[in-house]
C-alpha positions as CSV (number, residue, x, y, z in Angstrom):
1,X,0.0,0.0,0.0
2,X,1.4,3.6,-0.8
3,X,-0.2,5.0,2.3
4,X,-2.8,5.0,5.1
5,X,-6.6,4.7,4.2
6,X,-8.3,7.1,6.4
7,X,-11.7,8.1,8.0
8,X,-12.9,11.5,8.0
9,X,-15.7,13.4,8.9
10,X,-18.0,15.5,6.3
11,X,-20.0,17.1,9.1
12,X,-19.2,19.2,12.3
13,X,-21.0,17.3,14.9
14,X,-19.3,14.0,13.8
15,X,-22.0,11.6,12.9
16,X,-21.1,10.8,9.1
17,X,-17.9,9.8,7.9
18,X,-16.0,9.3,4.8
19,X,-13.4,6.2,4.0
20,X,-10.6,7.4,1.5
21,X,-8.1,4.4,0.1
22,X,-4.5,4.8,0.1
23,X,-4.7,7.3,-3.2
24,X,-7.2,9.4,-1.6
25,X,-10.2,8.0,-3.8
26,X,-14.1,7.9,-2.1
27,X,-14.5,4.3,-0.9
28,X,-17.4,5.4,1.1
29,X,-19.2,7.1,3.6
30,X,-21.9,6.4,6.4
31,X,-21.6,6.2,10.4
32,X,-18.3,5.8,12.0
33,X,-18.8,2.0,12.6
34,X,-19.7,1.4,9.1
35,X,-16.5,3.2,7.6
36,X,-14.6,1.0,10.5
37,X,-15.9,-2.2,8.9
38,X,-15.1,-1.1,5.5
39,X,-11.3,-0.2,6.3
40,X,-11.2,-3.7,7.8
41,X,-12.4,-5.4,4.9
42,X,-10.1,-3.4,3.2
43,X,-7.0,-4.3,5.1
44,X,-8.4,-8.0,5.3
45,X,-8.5,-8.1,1.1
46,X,-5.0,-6.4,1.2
47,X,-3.5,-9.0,3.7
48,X,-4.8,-11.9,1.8
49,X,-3.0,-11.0,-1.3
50,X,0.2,-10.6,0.1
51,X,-0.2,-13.9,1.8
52,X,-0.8,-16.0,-1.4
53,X,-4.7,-16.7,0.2
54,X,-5.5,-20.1,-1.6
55,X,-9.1,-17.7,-1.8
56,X,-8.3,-14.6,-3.6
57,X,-10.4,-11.7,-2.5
58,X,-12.6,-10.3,-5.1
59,X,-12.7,-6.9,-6.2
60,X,-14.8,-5.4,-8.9
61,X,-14.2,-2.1,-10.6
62,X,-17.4,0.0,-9.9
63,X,-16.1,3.8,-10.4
64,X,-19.5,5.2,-9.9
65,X,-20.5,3.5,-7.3
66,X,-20.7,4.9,-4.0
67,X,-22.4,4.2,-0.6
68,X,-26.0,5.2,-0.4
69,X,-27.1,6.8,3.0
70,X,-30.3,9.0,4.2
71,X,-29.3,11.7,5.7
């Protein structure tokens, strides 16, 4: 990985969040605890490869998908 996925928030009193990847791209947004369990599939999926996982983690190349929320 070139650098550290982060979690940000898009509003001042905290309650929704953003996940960027390690190039700064949208991976998606919601509550903190869903961004949490999107940086650890994340980190899971990036682990796995490195490893030589028997089961390769399965990306798909959606560019204009993004997270759907009610806000």
């Amino acid at each position: 990985m070139r650098g550290i996925p982060t979690i940000t928030p898009l509003d001042a009193a905290e309650t929704l969040y953003s996940l960027r990847d390690e190039d700064g791209t949208l991976v998606g947004t919601g509550t903190r605890e869903v961004c949490e369990v999107l940086l650890f599939i994340m980190m899971r999926c990036h682990d796995q490869e490195n490893a030589g996982s028997p089961v390769p983690c399965v990306r798909q190349e959606r560019p204009n998908l993004r997270a759907a929320i009610a806000i």
